[in-house]
VOGU-3710 file (C-alpha; in Angstrom, 3 decimals, decimal comma):
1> xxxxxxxxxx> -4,331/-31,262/4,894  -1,028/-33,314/4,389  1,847/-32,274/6,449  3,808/-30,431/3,367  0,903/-27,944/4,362  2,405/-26,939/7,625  4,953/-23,548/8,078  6,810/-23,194/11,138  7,302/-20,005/12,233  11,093/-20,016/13,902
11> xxxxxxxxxx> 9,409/-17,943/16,967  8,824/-21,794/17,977  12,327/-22,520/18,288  13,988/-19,402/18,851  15,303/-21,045/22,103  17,102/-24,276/20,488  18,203/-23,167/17,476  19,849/-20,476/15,602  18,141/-19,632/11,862  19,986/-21,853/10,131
21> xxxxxxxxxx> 20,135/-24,835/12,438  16,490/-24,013/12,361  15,624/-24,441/8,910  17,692/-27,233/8,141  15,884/-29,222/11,205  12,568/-28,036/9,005  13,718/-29,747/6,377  15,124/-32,740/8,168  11,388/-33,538/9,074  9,437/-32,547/6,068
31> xxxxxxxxxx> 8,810/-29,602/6,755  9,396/-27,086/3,506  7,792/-23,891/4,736  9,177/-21,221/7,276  8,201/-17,648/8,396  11,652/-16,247/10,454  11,361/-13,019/12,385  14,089/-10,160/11,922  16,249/-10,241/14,848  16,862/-13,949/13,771
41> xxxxxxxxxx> 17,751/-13,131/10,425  20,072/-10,360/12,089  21,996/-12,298/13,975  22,965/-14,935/11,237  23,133/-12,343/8,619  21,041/-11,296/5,595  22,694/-13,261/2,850  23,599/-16,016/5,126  19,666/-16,624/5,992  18,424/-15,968/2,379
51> xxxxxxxxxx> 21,299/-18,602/1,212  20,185/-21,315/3,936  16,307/-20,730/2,934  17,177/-21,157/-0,556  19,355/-24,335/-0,399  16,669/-25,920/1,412  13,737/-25,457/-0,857  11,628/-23,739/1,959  8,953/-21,397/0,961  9,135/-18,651/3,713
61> xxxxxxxxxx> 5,077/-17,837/3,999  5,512/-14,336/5,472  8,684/-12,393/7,662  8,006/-11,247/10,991  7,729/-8,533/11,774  7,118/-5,070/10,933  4,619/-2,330/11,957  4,721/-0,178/15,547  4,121/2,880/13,410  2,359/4,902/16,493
71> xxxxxxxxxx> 4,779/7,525/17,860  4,484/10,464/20,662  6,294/12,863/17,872  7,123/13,206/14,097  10,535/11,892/14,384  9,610/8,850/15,831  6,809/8,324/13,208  9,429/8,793/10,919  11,721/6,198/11,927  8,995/3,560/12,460
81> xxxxxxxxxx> 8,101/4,040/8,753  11,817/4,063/7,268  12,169/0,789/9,814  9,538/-1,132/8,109  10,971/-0,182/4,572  14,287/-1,690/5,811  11,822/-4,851/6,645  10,830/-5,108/3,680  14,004/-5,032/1,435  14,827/-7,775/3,897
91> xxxxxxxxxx> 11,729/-9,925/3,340  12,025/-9,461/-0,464  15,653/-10,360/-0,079  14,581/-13,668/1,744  11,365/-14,323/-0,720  8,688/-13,985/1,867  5,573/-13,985/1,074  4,296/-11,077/3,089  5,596/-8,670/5,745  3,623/-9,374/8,795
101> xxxxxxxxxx> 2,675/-6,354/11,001  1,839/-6,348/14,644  0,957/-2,071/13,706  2,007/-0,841/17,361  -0,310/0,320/20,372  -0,472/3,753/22,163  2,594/5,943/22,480  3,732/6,373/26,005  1,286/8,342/28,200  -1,107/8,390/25,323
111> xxxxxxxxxx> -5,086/7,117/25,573  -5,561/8,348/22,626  -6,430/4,615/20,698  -8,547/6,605/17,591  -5,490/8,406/17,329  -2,624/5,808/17,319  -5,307/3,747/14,912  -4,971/7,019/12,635  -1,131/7,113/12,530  -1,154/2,990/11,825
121> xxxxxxxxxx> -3,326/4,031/8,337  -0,882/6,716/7,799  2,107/4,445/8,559  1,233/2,272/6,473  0,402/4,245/3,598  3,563/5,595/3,806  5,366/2,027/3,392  2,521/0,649/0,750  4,644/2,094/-2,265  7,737/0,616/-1,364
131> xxxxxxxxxx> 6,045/-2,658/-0,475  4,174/-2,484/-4,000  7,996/-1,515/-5,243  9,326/-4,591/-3,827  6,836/-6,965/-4,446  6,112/-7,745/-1,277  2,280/-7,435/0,578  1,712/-6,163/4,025  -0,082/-8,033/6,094  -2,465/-7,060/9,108
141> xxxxxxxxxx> -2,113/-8,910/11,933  -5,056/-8,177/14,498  -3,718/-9,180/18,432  -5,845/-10,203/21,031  -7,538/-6,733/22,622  -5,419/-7,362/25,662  -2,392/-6,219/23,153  -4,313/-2,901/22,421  -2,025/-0,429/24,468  1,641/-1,807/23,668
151> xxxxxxxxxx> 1,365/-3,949/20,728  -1,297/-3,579/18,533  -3,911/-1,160/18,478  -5,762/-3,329/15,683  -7,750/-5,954/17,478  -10,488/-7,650/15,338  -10,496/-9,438/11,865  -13,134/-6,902/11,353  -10,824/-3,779/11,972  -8,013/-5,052/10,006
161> xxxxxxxxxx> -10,189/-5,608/6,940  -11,301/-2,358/7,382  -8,062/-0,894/7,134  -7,392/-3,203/3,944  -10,227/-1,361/2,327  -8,897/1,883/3,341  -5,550/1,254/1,739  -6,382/-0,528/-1,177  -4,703/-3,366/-3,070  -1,652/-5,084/-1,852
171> xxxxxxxxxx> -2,326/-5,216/1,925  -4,290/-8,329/3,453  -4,664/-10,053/6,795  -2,322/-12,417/8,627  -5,145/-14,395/11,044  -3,657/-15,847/14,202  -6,110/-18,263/15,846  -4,799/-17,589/19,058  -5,750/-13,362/18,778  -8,630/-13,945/16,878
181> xxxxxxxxxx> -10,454/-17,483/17,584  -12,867/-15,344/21,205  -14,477/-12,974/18,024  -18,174/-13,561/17,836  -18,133/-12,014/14,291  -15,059/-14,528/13,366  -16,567/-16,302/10,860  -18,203/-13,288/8,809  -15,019/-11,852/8,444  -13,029/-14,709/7,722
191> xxxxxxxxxx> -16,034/-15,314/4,485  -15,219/-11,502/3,965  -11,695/-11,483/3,990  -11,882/-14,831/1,529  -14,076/-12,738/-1,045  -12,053/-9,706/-1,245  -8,550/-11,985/-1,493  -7,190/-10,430/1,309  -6,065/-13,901/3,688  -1,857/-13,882/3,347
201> xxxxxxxxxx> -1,111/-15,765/6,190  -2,680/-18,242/9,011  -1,189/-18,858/12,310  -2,200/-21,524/14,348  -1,550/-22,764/18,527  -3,929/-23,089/21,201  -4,680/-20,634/24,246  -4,363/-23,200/27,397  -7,035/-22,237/30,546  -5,403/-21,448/32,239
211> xxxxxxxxxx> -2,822/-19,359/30,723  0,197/-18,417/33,314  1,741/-15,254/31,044  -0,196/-13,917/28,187  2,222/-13,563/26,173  4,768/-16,770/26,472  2,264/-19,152/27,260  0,922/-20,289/24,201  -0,273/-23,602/24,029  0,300/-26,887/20,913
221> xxxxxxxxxx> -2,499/-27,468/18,710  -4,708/-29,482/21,048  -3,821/-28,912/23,916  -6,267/-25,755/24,393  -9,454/-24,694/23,674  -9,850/-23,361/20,444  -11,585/-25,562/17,899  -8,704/-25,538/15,596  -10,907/-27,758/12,956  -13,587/-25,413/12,772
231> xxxxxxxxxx> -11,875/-21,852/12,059  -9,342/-23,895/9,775  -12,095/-25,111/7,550  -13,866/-21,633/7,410  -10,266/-20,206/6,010  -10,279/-23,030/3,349  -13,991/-22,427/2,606  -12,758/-18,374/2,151  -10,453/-19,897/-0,614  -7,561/-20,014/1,474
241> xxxxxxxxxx> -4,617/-22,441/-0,207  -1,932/-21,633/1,541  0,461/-23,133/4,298  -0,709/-23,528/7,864  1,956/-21,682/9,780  2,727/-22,996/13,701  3,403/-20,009/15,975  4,510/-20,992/19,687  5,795/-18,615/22,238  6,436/-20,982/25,102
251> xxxxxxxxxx> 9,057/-20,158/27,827  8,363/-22,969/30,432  7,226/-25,729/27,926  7,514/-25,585/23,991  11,338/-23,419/24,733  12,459/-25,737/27,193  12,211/-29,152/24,871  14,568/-30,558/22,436  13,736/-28,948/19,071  13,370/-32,364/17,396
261> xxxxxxxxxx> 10,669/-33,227/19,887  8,819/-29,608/19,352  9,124/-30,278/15,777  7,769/-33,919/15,536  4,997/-32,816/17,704  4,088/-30,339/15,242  3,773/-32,075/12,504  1,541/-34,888/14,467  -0,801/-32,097/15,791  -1,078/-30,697/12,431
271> xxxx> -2,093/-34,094/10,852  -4,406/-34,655/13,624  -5,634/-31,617/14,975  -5,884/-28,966/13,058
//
């Protein structure tokens, strides 16, 4: 895939840039495809980062994040759900794509997983008018099960298309390669998710071994040991067209490097890599 196929999701240089030194470095290098996450977009302002998006051409493939709809009470249910329809008057105000969801793990002191999985379906039922209102689709992102008791309570390809089916049209799957590339049952999914239309989004980095913080250690394409070829050509064999969007939390590597640098690597991984 030619390099106006990549997305760079501004989690990869949260560190040297602000959102709209951000995207115009995107654009500087060819790059015409962004996904920013909300406390970016709140800190240079709504209308500021839907202006700078816009003057720049980029397609923003989805708008991270929304979700954490688990709760110990009603109130706090409640909020989580009028949160994520404040997400998504943003995203539609910024012309993403999708509304990526990392859905939330167990409430504090809970073990109850069945039950926080429960109040995820109801969560998001609750926001699936509004999204449908605003014309913008929810997407499922399934995290790595060692995310299953703070972050995400969703943990296979397999779950989150189950939940798809559940809720109907207008909700798919945002796949990360680095949650999702350790599932034995990867590549059934991915063909299933292909013939039901419900890919929205595909996030690619590698998982380095060995990893020194699971969560801020992810690794460039290639440097790891996912085969990056292989799941990318089952996503484009399940009909997937879209942009191929780089996602790298890195606090003692990718963070620490001039943004340039993080950026031209990017694009040379992507042509040669993935």
């Amino acid at each position: 895939m030619p390099n106006q196929g990549l997305s760079v999701n501004l989690a990869t240089v949260r560190q040297q840039w602000n959102l709209g030194e951000a995207v115009a470095a995107c654009a500087r290098h060819g790059i015409r495809a962004v996904d920013p996450w909300r406390d970016q977009v709140a800190s240079f302002g709504l209308a500021d980062s839907a202006k700078v998006i816009r003057d720049h051409g980029m397609t923003v493939t989805g708008y991270c994040r929304g979700g954490m709809f688990p709760s110990a009470d009603r109130d706090g249910r409640r909020a989580a759900i009028d949160d994520n329809r404040r997400a998504l008057d943003e995203a539609a105000t910024l012309g993403a794509q999708c509304l990526v969801l990392v859905v939330g793990g167990l409430p504090p002191g809970s073990r109850d997983i069945a039950g926080a999985r429960e109040m995820v379906a109801e969560g998001m039922a609750a926001v699936l008018p509004h999204a449908r209102a605003v014309g913008v689709p929810l997407a499922i992102e399934p995290l790595h099960p060692m995310y299953a008791g703070d972050r995400a309570c969703v943990n296979t390809l397999g779950q989150a298309l189950d939940l798809c089916d559940r809720l109907g049209p207008d909700v798919g799957v945002a796949i990360d390669a680095y949650h999702v590339w350790w599932d034995p049952d990867l590549a059934a999914q991915i063909a299933r998710a292909g013939r039901d239309k419900r890919i929205l989004a595909y996030h690619i980095c590698d998982w380095l071994v060995p990893t020194r913080d699971l969560l801020l250690d992810r690794g460039m394409m290639g440097d790891g040991v996912i085969d990056l070829p292989a799941i990318g050509q089952m996503i484009e064999n399940a009909g997937y067209a879209g942009f191929h969007e780089v996602e790298i939390f890195s606090a003692e590597n990718w963070w620490k490097r001039p943004g340039d640098e993080v950026l031209a690597t990017c694009l040379e991984r992507f042509a040669t890599v993935c």
